[in-house]
C-alpha positions as YAML, in Angstrom:
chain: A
units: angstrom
residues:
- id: 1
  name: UNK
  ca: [-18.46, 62.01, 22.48]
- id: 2
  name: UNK
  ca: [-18.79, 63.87, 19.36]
- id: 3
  name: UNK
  ca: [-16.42, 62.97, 16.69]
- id: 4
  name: UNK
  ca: [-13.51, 65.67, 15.66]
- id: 5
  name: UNK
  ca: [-14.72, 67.10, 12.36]
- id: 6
  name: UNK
  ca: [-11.39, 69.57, 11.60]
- id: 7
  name: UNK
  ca: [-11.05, 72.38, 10.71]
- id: 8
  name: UNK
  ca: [-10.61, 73.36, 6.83]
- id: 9
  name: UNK
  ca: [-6.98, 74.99, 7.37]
- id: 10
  name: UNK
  ca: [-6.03, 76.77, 3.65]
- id: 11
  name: UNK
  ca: [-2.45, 78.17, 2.51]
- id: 12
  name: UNK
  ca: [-2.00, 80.96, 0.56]
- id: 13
  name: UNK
  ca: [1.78, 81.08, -1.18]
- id: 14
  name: UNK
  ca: [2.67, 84.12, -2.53]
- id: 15
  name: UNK
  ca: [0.47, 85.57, -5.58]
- id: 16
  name: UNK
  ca: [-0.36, 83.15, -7.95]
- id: 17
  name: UNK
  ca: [-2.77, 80.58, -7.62]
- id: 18
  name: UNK
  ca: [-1.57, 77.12, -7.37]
- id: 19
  name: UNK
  ca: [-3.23, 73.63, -6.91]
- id: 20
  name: UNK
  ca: [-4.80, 72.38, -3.82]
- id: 21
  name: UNK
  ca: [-3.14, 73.92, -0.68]
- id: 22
  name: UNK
  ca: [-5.58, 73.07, 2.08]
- id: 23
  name: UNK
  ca: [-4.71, 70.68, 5.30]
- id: 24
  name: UNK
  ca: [-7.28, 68.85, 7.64]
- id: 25
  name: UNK
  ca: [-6.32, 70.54, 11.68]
- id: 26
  name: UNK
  ca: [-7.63, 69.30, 14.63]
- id: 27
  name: UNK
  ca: [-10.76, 71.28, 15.83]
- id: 28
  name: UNK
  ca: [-9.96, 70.86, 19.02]
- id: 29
  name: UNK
  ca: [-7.73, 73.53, 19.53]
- id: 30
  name: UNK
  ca: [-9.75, 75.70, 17.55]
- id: 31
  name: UNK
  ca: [-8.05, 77.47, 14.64]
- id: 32
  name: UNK
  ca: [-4.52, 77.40, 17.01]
- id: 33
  name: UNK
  ca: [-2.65, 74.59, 14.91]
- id: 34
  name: UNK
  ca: [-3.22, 76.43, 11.10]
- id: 35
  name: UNK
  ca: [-0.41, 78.84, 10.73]
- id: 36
  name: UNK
  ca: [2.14, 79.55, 8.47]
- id: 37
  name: UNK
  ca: [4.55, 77.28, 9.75]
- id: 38
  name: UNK
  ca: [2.20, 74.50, 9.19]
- id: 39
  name: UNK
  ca: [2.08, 75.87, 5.38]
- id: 40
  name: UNK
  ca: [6.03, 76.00, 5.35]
- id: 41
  name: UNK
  ca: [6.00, 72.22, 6.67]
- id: 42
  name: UNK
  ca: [3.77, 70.67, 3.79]
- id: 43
  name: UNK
  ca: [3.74, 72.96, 0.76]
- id: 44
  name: UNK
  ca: [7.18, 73.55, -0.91]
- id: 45
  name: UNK
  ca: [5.42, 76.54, -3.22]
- id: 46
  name: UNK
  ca: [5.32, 78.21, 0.33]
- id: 47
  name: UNK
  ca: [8.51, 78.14, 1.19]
- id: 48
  name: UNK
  ca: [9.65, 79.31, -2.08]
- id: 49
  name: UNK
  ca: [7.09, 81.92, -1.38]
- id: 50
  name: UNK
  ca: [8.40, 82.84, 1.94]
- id: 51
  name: UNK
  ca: [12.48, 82.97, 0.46]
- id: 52
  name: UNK
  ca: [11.57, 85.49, -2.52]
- id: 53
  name: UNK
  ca: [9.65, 88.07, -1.13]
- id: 54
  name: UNK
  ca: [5.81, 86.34, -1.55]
- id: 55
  name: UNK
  ca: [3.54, 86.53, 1.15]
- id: 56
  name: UNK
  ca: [2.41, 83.14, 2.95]
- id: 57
  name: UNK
  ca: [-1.25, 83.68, 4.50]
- id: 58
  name: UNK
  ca: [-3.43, 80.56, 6.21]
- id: 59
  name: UNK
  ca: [-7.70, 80.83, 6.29]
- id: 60
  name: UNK
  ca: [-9.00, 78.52, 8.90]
- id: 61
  name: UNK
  ca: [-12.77, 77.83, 8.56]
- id: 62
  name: UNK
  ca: [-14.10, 76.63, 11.96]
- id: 63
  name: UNK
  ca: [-16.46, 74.08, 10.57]
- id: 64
  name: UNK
  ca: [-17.59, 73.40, 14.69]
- id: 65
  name: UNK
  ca: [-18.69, 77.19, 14.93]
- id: 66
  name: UNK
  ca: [-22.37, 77.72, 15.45]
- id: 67
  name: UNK
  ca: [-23.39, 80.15, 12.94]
- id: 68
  name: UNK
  ca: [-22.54, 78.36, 10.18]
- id: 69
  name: UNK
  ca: [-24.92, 75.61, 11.40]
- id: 70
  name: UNK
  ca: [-27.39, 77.55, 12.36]
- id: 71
  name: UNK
  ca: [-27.34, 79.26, 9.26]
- id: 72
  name: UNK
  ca: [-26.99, 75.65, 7.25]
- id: 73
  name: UNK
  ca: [-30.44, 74.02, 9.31]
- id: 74
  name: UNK
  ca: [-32.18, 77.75, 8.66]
- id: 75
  name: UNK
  ca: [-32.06, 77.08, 5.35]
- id: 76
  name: UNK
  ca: [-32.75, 73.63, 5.38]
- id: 77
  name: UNK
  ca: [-36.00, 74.57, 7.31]
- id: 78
  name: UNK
  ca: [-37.18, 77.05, 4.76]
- id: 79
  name: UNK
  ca: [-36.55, 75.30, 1.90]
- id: 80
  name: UNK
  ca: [-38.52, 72.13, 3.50]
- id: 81
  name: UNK
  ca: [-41.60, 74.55, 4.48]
- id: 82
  name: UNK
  ca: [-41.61, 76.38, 0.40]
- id: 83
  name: UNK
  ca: [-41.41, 72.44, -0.69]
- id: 84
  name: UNK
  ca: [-44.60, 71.58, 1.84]
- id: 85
  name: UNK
  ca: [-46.71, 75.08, 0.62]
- id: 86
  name: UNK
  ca: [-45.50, 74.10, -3.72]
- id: 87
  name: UNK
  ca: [-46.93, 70.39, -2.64]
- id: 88
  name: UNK
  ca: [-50.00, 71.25, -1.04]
- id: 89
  name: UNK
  ca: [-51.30, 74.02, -3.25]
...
């Protein structure tokens, strides 16, 4: 079985920028378990958010998704075959 790599789940409080505001989520349900509530639950800059009018917004990045990977060993690939042609010349 493959180990659970998470999910990169990141709060946004209201409009300033503020220190590190991101939580590890299971990737087995996907992007399901980062919501605002989860923000509400850990970050007290959110909540303060949410009570005076700021916005609260979540990013999930789906670090099991495909494309990024694919993407990722692409580039590894190319970058190998430029090193081979530099080496060889």
């Amino acid at each position: 079985a493959m180990a659970d790599v998470g999910n990169i789940c990141r709060c946004i409080c209201g409009e300033r920028p503020q220190a590190n505001t991101t939580i590890l989520v299971s990737s087995a349900r996907g992007c399901k378990d980062c919501n605002t509530a989860l923000c509400l639950e850990h970050f007290p800059r959110c909540g303060f958010a949410e009570k005076h009018g700021g916005a609260v917004t979540v990013h999930c990045i789906d670090r099991s998704a495909l494309a990024p990977r694919l993407a990722i060993g692409s580039l590894i690939v190319i970058v190998a075959v430029l090193v081979f042609a530099a080496l060889t010349k």
